[in-house]
Each structure stands twice: as structure tokens, then as C-alpha cells.
Residue frames relative to the residue before (quaternion, step in Angstrom):
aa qw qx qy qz dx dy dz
X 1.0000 0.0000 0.0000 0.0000 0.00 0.00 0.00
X 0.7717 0.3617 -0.3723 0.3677 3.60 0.80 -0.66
X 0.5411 0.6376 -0.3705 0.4042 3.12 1.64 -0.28
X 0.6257 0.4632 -0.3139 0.5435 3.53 0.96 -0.54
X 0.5118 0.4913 -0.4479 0.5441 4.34 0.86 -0.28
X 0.5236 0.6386 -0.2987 0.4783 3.73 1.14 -1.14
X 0.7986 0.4398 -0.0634 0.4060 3.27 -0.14 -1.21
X 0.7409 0.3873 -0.0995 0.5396 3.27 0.90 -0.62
X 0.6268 0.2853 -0.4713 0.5509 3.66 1.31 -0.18
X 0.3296 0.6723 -0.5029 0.4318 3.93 1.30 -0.84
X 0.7518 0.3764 -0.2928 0.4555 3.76 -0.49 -2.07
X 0.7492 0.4355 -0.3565 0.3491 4.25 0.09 -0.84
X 0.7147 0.3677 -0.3865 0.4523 3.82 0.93 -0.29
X 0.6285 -0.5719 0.3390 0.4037 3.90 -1.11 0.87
X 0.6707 0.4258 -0.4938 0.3535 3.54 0.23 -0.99
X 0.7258 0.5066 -0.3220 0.3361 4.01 0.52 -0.61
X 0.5322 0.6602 -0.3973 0.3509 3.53 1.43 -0.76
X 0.6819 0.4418 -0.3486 0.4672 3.66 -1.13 0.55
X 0.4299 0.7311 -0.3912 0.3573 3.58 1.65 -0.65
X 0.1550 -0.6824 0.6366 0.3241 3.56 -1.04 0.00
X 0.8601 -0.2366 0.2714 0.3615 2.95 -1.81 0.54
X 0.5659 0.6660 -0.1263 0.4692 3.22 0.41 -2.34
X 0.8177 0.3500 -0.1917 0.4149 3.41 -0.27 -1.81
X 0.6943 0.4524 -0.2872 0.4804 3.71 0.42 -1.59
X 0.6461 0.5123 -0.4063 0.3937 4.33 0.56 -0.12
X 0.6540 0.3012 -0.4235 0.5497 3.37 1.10 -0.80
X 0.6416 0.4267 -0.5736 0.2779 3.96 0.10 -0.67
X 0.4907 0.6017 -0.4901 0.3962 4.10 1.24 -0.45
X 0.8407 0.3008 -0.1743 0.4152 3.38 0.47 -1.25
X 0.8108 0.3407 -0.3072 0.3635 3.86 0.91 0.35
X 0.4023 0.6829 -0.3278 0.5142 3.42 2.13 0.31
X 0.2011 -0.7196 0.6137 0.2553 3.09 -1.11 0.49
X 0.0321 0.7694 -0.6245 -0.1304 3.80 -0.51 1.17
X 0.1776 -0.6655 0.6831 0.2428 3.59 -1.37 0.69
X 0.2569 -0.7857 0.5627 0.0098 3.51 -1.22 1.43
X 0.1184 0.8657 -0.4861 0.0181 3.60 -0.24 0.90
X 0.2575 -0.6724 0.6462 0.2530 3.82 -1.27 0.69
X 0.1659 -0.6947 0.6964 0.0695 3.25 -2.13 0.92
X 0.3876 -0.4851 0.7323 0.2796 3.92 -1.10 0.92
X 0.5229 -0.5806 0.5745 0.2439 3.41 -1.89 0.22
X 0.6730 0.3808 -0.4132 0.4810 2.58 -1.45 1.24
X 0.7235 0.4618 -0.3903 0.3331 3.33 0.79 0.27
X 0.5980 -0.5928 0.4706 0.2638 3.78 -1.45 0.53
X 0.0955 0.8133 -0.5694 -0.0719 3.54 -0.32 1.05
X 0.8471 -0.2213 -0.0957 0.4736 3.35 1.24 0.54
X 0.2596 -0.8880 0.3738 -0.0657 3.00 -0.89 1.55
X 0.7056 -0.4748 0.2456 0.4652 3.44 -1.11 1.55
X 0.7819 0.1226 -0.1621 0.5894 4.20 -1.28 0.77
X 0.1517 0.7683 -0.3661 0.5027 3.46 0.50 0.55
X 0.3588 -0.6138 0.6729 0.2044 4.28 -0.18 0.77
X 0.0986 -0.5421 0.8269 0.1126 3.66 -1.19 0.59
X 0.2214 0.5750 -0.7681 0.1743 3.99 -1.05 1.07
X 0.8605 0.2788 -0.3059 0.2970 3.79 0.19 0.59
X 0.6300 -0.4442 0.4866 0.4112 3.81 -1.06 -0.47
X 0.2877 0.8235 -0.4719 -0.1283 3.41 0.06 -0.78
X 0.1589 -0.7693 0.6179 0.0332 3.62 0.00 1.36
X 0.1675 -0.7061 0.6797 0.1069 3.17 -1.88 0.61
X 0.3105 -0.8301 0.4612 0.0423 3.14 -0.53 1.82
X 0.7999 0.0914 0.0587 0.5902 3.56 1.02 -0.86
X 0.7309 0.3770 -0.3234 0.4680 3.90 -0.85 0.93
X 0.2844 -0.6286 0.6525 0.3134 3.22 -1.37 -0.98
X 0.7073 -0.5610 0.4113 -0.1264 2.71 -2.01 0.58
X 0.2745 0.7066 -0.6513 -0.0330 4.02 -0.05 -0.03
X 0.1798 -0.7037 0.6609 0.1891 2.77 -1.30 1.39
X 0.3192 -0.7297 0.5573 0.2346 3.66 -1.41 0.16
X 0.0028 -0.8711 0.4837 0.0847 3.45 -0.23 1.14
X 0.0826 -0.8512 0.5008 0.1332 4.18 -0.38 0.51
X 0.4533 -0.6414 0.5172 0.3400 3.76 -0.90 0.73
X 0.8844 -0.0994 0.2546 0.3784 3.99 -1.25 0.52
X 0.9241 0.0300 0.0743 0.3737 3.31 0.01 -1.65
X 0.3264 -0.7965 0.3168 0.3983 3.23 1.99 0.40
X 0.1996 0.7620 -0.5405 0.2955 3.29 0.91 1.13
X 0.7824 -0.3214 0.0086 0.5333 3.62 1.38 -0.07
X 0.5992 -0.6333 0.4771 0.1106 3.48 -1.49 1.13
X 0.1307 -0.6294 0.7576 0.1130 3.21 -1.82 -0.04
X 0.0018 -0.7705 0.6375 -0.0066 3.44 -1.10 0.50
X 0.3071 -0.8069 0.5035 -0.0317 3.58 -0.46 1.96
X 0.0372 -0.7007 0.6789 0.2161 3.40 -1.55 -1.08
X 0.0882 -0.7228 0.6854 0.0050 3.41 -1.16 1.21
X 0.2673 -0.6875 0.6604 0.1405 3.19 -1.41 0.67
X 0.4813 -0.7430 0.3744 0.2760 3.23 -1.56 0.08
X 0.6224 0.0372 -0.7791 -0.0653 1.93 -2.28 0.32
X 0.1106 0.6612 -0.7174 0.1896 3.56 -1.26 1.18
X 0.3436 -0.6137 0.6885 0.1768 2.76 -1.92 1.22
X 0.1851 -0.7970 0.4981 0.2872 3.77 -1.12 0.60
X 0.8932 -0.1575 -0.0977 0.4097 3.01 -1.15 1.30
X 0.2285 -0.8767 0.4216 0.0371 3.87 0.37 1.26
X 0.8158 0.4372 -0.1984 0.3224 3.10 0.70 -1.16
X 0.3313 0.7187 -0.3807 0.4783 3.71 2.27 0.06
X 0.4972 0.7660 -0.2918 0.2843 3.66 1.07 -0.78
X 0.6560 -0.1314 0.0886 0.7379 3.10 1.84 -1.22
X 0.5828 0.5054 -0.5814 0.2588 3.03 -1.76 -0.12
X 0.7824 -0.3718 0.1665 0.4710 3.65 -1.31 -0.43
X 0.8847 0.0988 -0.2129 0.4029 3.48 0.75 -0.36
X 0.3849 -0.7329 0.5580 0.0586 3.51 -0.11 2.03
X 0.7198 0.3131 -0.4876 0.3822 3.87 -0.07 0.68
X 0.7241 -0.4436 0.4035 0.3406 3.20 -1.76 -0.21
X 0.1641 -0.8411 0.4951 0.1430 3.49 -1.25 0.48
X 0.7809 0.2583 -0.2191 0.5248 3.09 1.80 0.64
X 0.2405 -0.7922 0.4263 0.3646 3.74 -0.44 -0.02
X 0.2743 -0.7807 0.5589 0.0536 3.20 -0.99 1.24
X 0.1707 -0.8149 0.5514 -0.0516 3.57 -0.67 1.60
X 0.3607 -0.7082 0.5085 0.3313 3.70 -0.99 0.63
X 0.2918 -0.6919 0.6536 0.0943 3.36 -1.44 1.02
X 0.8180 -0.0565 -0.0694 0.5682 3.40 0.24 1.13
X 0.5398 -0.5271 0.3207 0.5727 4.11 -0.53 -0.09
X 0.2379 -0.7875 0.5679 0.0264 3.13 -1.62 0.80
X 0.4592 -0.6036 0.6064 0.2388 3.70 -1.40 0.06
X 0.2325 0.6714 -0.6783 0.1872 4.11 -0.80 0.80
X 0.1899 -0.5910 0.7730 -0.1304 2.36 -1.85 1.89
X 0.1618 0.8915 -0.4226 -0.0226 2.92 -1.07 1.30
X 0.4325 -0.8257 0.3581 0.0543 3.43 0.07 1.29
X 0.2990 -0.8493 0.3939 0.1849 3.40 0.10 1.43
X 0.4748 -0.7773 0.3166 0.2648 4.07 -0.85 0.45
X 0.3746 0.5654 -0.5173 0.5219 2.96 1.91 1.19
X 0.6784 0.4844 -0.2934 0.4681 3.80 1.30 -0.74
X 0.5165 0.7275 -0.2787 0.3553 3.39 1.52 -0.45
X 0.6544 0.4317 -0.1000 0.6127 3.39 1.66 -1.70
X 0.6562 0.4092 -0.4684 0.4273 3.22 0.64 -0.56
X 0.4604 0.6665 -0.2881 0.5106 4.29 0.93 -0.45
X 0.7377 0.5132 -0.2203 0.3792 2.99 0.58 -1.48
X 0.5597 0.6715 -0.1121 0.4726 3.27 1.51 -1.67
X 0.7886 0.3089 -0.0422 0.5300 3.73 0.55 -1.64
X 0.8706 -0.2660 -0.2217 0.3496 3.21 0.59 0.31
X 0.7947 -0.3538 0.3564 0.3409 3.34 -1.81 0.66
X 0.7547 0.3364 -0.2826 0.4872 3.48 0.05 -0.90
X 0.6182 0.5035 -0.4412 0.4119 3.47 0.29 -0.49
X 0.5603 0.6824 -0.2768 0.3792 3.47 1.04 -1.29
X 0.7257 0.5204 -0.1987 0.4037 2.75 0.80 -1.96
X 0.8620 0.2807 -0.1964 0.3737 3.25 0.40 -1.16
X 0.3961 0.5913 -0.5099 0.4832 3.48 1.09 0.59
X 0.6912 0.3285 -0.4328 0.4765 3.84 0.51 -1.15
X 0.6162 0.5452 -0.5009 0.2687 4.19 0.62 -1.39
X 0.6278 0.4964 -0.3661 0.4748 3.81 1.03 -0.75
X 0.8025 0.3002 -0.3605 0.3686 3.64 0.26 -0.33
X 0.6067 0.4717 -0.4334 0.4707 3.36 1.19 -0.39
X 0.3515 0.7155 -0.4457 0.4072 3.92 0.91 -0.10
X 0.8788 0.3301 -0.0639 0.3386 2.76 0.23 -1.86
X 0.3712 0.7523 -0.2430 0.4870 3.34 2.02 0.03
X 0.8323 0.2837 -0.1418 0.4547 3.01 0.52 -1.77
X 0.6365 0.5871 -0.3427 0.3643 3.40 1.34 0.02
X 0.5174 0.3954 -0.3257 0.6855 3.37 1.42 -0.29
X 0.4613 0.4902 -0.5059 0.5395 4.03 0.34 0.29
X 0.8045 0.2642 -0.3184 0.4262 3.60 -0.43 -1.24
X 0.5383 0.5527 -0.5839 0.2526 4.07 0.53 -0.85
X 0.6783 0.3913 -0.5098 0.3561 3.75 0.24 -0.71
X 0.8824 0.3105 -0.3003 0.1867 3.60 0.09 -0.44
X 0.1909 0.8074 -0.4432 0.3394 2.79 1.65 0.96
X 0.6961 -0.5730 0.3007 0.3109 3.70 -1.35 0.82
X 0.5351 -0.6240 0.4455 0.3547 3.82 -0.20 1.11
X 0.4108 -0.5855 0.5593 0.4190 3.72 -0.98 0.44
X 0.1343 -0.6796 0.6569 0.2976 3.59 -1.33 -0.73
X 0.5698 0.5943 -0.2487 0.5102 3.57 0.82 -0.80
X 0.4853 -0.5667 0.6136 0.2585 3.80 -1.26 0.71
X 0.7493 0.3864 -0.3715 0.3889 3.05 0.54 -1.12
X 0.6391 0.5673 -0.3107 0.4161 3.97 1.01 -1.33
X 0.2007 0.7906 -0.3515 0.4596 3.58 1.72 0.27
X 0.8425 0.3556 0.0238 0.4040 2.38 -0.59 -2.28
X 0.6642 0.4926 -0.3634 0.4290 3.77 0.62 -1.28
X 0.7034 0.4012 -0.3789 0.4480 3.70 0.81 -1.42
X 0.6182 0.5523 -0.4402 0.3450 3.96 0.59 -0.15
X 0.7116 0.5552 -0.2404 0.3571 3.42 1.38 -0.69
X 0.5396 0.5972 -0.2534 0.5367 2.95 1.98 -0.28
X 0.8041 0.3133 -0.2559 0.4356 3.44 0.15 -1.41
X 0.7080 0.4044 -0.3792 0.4374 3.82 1.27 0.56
X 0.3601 0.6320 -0.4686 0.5012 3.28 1.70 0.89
X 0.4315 -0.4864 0.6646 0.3681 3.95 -1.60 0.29
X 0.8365 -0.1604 -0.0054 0.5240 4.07 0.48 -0.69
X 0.5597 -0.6774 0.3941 0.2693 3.41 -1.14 0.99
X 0.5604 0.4534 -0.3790 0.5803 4.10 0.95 1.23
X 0.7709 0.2953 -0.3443 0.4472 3.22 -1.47 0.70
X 0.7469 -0.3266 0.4856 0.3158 3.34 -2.48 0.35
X 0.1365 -0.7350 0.6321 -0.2042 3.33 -0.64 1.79
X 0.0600 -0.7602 0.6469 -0.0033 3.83 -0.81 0.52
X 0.0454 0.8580 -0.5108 -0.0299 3.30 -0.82 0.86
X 0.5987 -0.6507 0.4311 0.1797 3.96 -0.54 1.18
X 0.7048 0.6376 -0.2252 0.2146 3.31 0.56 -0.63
X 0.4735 -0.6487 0.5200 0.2907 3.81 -1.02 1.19
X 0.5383 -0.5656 0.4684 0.4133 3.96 -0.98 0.71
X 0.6319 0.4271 -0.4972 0.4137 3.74 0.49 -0.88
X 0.6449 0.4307 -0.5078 0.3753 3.96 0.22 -0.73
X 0.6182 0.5277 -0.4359 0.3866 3.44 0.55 -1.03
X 0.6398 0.5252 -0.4303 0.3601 3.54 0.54 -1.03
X 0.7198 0.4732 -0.2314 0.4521 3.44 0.65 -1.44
X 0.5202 0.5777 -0.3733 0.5063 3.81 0.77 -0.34
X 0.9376 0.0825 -0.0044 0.3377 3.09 0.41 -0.66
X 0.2584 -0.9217 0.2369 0.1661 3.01 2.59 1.18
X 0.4867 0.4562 -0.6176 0.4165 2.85 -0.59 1.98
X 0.6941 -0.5802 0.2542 0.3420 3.70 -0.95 0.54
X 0.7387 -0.4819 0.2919 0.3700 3.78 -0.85 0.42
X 0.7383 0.4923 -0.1419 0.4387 2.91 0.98 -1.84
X 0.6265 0.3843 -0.3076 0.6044 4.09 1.33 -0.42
X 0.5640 0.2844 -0.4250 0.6483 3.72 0.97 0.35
X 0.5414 0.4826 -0.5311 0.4380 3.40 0.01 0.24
X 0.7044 0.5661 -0.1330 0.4069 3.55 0.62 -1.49
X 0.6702 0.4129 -0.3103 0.5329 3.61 0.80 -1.12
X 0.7654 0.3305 -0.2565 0.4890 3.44 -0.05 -1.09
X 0.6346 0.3119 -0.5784 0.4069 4.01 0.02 0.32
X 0.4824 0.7747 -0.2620 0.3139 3.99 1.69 0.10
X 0.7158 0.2851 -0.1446 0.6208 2.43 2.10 -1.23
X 0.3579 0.4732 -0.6069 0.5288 3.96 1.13 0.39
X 0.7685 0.3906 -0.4358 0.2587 3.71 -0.25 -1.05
X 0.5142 0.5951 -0.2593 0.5605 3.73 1.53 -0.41
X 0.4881 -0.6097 0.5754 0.2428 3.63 1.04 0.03
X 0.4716 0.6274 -0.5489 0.2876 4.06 0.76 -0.09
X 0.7648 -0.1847 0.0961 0.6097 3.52 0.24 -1.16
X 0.6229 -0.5173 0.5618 0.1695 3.54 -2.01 -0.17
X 0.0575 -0.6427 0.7638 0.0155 3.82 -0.70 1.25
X 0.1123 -0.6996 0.7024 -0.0682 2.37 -2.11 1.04
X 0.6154 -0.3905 0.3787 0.5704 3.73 -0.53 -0.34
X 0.9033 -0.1561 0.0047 0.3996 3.57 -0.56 0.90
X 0.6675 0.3870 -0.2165 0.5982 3.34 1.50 0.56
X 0.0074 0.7636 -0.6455 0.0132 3.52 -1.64 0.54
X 0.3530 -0.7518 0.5475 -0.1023 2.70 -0.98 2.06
X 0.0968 -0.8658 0.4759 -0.1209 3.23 -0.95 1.54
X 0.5104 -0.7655 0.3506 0.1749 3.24 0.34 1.67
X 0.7603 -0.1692 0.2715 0.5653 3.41 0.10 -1.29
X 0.3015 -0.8377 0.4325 0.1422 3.55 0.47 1.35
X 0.6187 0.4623 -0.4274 0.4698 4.15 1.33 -0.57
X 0.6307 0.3710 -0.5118 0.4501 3.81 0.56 0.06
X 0.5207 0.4612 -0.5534 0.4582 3.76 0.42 -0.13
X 0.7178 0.4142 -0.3978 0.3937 3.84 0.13 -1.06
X 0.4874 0.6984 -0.3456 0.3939 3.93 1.10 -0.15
X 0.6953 0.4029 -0.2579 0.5364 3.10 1.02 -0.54
């Protein structure tokens, strides 16, 4: 029975899919996985932070916290599972986190040290494969944003800022931020940020608050 719970969280996250049967029993029976539960509210990993593992979420959700440079202002997502958090921190030049990820109710984490990772990585192809298809994705997508069509609109501004400081362009999005930064972020005056975004509350797009904006469902903003 636990081998089949095995197998079945193994088959739901991407790097394992494509696995055979065959293949996904011996990585059960020669991997070391370390399986952990979280109550809500809790920090399973936080921005500067050592990346030395996988950490998959098998069950629940997520806020991730995401801050600009000078912590002059935040975002505050949700992910659901199955997700892998932030893969590509594992290696390259900068081996830590860049965000803090917080349970939203109790959760499931599997985490998969990055000596057990190479050694996968090594034994099989698919794994390989689908470790590089996820980072080179995420490559070519941060490639194409620059050459994407200038806004022209204040408001198409604002929307393209809410995106390219989102992890994915869907779902309930919260944003920290004072109107002057927003203004300057996205250079134009206060008072025409002021104007667009009470355009899109009156549209029902998103919510303003005292130093914050609250975004319902962040793919109907990108509709417009």
C-alpha cells in the first residue's frame, strides 16, 4: 500500500511522468525520499535560504512571498499541488531561495536531496529530460517577455507589471505596494495611476486598498 501512495505521488509530479512502471519501482525502492507534514502557517522555505533539495508539494497549497530588490514592495500568490518549488535554484549561480513559501492550510512535502537528484539525473533519461524541458521552459519564457509588444495604455502598464511579477499569469494575486511606487514602476504620474486602477475596481477586475491591491482572478485582468 505505501508503495502504491509512492508511485502514485512519484507518477503526479512532472520530472517523473513518462517513467515506466518498471522504472518508477526501482527509483521507489533505491531513492531516498524524506516525507514531511505541515499544520498551516508554516515556513517551508524561505527567501536566502540554501536551495540543497527538491521540495515537491503533494497535497495543499502554498503562499508564495515574492519582494522586488529593495523590499520596497511584495506580492503574495498561491500554488497548488503537485508543484516542484523553484527547481532551477538547485544549481547554477545562485543556489538559494528567492521567495518564502508558507502553508495555506496542512500540507504534504517530499523532499529529495541534490545528491539523490544527480544520482536520477545520471540513471535516467526521462528524468534528465524532464528536469532540463522545465528549465529550458522557463528560460525561453523570460527570453520572449522582452520582445513582447510595448504597452501604450496606463492601464496595459499596470496589467503588464502585474504579470511579469507573478510566478503564473492565473489566480488570486495580492500586491503590497504604495501608488507612488506603482506609478514610478511603471513611469507615469500618480494621479493616471490613480485613475486606471479605480477603472479596473469599477470593472470588478481587481480591489485597492490602503497600500495594497487585491486581485481576484489575475487571467481576467490579462483579458483585457
Amino acid at each position: 500500500m505505501a508503495e502504491e501512495r509512492l508511485y502514485d505521488n512519484l507518477l503526479a509530479l512532472p520530472l517523473f511522468q513518462g517513467m515506466s512502471r518498471s522504472d518508477l519501482a526501482m527509483v521507489a525502492g533505491q531513492t531516498k525520499f524524506d516525507f514531511r507534514k505541515f499544520s498551516d502557517g508554516k515556513i517551508v522555505a524561505k527567501e536566502g535560504d540554501p536551495c540543497r533539495h527538491f521540495r515537491f508539494l503533494l497535497k495543499g497549497e502554498l503562499l508564495v512571498e515574492s519582494f522586488s530588490d529593495d523590499y520596497a514592495y511584495r506580492v503574495v500568490e498561491d500554488i497548488s499541488a503537485p508543484e516542484i518549488i523553484q527547481p532551477e535554484h538547485l544549481f547554477g549561480l545562485h543556489q538559494r531561495y528567492t521567495r518564502n513559501y508558507t502553508t495555506k492550510g496542512d500540507c504534504n512535502m517530499m523532499q529529495l536531496d541534490k545528491k539523490e537528484v544527480l544520482k536520477l539525473t545520471n540513471q535516467y533519461e526521462i528524468f534528465r529530460l524532464n528536469l532540463l524541458n522545465i528549465v529550458a521552459t522557463q528560460t525561453q519564457k523570460a527570453n520572449h517577455r522582452v520582445w513582447r509588444k510595448a504597452p501604450e495604455e496606463v492601464r496595459d502598464h499596470i496589467i503588464r507589471f502585474f504579470e511579469s511579477h507573478c510566478t503564473r499569469p492565473a489566480g488570486e494575486k495580492m500586491f503590497y505596494i504604495k501608488m507612488r511606487r506603482l506609478a514610478l514602476e511603471v513611469n507615469d504620474s500618480r494621479l493616471d495611476v490613480s485613475k486606471a486602477l479605480n477603472d479596473l475596481q469599477e470593472q470588478g477586475l481587481i480591489e485597492l486598498f490602503r497600500g495594497r491591491i487585491h486581485i481576484p482572478a489575475l487571467e481576467k485582468l490579462l483579458m483585457e
